[in-house]
C-alpha positions as CSV (number, residue, x, y, z in Angstrom):
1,X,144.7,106.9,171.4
2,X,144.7,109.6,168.8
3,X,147.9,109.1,165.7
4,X,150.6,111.5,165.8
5,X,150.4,113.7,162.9
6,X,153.0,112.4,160.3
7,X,153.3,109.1,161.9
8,X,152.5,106.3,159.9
9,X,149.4,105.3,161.3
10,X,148.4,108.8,160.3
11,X,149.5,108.5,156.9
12,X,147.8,104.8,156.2
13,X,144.6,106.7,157.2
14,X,145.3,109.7,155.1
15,X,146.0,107.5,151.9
16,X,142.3,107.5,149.7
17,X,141.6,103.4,149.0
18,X,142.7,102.9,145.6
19,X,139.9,103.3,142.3
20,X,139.4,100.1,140.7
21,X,140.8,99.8,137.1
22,X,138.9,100.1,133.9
23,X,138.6,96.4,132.4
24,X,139.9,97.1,128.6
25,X,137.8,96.4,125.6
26,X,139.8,93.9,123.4
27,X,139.5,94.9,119.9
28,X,136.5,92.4,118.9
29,X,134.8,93.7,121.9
30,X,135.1,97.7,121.4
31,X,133.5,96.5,117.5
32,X,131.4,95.1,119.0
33,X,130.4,98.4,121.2
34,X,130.8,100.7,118.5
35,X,128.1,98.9,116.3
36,X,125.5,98.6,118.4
37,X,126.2,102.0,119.8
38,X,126.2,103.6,116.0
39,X,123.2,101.3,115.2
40,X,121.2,103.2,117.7
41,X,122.2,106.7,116.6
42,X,121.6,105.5,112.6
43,X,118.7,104.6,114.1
44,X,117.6,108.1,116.3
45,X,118.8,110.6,113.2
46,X,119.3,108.9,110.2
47,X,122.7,108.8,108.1
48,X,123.0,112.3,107.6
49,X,122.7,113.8,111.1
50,X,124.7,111.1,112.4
51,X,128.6,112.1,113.4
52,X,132.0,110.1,114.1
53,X,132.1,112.9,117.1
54,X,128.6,111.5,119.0
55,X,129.5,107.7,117.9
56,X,132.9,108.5,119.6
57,X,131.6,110.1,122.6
58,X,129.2,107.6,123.4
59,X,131.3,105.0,123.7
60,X,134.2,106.7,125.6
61,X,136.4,106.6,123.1
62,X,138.1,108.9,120.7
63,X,137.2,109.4,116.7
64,X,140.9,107.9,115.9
65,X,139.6,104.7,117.1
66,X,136.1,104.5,115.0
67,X,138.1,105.2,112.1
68,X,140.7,102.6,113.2
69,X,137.8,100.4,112.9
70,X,135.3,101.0,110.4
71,X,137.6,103.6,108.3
72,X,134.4,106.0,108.7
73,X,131.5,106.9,109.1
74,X,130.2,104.9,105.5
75,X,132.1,101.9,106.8
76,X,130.2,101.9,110.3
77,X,127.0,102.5,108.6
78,X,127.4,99.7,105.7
79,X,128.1,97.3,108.9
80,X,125.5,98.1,110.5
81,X,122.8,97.9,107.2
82,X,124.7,94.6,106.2
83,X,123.7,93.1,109.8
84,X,120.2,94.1,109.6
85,X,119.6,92.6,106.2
86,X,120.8,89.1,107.0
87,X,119.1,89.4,110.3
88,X,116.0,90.0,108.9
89,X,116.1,88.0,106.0
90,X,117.8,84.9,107.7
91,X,114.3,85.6,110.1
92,X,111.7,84.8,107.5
93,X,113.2,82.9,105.6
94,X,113.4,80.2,108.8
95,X,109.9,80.9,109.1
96,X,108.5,80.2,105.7
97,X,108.0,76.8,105.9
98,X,104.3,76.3,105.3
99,X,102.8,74.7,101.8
100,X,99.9,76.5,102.1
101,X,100.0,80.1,100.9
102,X,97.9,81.1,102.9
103,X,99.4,80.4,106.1
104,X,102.9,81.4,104.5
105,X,101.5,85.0,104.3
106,X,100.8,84.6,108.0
107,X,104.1,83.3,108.6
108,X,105.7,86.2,106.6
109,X,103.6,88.8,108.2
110,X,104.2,87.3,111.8
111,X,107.8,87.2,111.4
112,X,108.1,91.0,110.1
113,X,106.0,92.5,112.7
114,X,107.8,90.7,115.3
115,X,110.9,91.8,114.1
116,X,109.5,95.1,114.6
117,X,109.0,94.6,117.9
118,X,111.8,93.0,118.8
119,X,114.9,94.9,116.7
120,X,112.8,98.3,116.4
121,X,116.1,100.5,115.9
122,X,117.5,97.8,113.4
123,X,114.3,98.1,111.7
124,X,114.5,102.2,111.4
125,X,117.9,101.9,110.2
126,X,116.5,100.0,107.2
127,X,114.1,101.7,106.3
128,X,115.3,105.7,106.5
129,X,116.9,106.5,103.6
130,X,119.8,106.8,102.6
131,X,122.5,108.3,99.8
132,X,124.9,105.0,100.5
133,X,121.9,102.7,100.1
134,X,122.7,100.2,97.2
135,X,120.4,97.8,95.2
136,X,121.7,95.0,97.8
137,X,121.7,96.6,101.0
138,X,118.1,98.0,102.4
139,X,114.5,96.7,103.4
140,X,113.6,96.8,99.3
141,X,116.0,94.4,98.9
142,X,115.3,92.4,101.8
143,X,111.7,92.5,100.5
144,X,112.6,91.4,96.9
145,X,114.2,88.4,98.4
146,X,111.6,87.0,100.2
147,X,109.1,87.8,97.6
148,X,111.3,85.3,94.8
149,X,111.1,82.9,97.6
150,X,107.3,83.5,97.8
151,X,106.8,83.0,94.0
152,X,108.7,79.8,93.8
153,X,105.4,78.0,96.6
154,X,103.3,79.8,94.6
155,X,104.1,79.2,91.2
156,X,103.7,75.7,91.9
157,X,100.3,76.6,94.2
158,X,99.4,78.1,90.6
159,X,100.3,75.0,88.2
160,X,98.4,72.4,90.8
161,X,95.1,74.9,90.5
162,X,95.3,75.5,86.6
163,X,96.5,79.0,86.6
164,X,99.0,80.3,85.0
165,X,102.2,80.2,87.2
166,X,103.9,83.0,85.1
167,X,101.6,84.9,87.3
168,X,103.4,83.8,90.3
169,X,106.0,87.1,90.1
170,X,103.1,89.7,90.4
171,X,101.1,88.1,93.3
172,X,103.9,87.5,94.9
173,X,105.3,90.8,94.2
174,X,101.8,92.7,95.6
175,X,101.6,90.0,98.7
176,X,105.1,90.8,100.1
177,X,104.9,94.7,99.6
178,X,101.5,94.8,101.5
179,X,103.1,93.2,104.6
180,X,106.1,95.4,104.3
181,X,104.2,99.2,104.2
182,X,101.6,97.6,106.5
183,X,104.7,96.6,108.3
184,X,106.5,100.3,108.5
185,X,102.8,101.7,109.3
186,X,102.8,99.6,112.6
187,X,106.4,100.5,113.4
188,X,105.0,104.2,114.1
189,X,101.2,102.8,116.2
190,X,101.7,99.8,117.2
191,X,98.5,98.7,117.5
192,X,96.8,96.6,117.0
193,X,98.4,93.3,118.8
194,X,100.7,91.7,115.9
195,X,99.1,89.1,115.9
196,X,95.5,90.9,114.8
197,X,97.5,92.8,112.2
198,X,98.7,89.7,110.7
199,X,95.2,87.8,110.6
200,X,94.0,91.2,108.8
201,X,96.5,91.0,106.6
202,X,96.1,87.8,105.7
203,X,91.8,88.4,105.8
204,X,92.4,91.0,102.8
205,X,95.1,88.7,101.2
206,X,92.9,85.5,101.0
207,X,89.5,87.1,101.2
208,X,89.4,90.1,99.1
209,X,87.8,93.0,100.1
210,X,84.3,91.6,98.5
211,X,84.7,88.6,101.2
212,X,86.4,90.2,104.1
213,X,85.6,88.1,108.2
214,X,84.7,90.7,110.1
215,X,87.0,88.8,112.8
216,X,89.6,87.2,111.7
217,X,91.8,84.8,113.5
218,X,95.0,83.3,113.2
219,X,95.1,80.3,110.9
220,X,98.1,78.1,112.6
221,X,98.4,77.6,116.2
């Protein structure tokens, strides 16, 4: 039976099926979004390069609504930077628990490079520069706090071996900054395995170079 043309039957047929809605982004949500997609961009081309027009028209949205959120492009960035500092340093802090200073390099080390590996873009966005950069928000800072936490086990490492603990500041000072530009050199290789990198580090660390294993292991299972 073939439908008359202007029937009903005909016009059911005719009718496309209906597209399914959107599902709308509550406000938390589309943050949310923006954030992670700016984090990448911050991440790809750096502060500078970086426009409220390619933020916008990555997530679908229009620039009214990034400024709605953020109030700019500074704004989005500063979220982003704040997020990655407490990230990372909220990281190794949790893993610093060992007495030993030794395996608390290795613990350091470990926890850095795996960070790497891990939150790569978050990483990049620390550590390009920046001209909104402040004494609080970037990887130097991030690195300054661990290394007073550092001082602190060794100051009293010093005082229990007869050395003199004002001493603690430098060490720790010169043990921290090694992991972190050994850290932003593996971020570009990646290799060898992290876990080699950090035995190495710790190898030079402990060792010296007039005592160096030629094959280091890790020092805690």
């Amino acid at each position: 039976m073939t439908d008359v043309p202007g029937s009903d039957r005909a016009r059911r047929r005719a009718v496309p099926a209906a597209k399914p809605s959107r599902v709308r982004m509550s406000a938390t949500q589309r943050r949310e979004q923006l954030i992670s997609i700016a984090r990448q961009i911050f991440a790809e081309r750096g502060f500078d390069a970086t426009s409220i027009e390619e933020i916008a028209a990555r997530a679908k949205v229009s620039k009214p609504v990034v400024y709605e959120h953020f109030g700019g492009k500074e704004g989005l960035y500063a979220v982003v930077v704040d997020r990655e500092v407490r990230s990372l340093l909220d990281r190794i802090t949790t893993a610093l628990t060992a007495g030993h200073p030794r395996e608390l390099l290795e613990q350091a080390a470990l926890t850095l490079l795996t960070y790497i590996e891990e939150e790569t873009s978050g990483f990049r966005v620390l550590v390009r520069e920046s001209p909104l950069m402040s004494a609080t928000g970037n990887f130097s800072s991030v690195m300054n706090d661990v290394a007073h936490q550092v001082e602190h086990i060794l100051g009293a490492e010093f005082s229990s071996r007869g050395y003199d603990p004002k001493l603690a500041e430098l060490y720790s000072q010169a043990l921290v900054g090694m992991v972190a530009l050994t850290g932003r050199w593996w971020l570009e290789v990646r290799r060898p395995r992290k876990e080699t990198v950090a035995s190495h580090l710790v190898n030079l660390a402990w060792n010296g170079l007039s005592h160096l294993e030629s094959k280091p292991g890790p020092i805690s299972g």
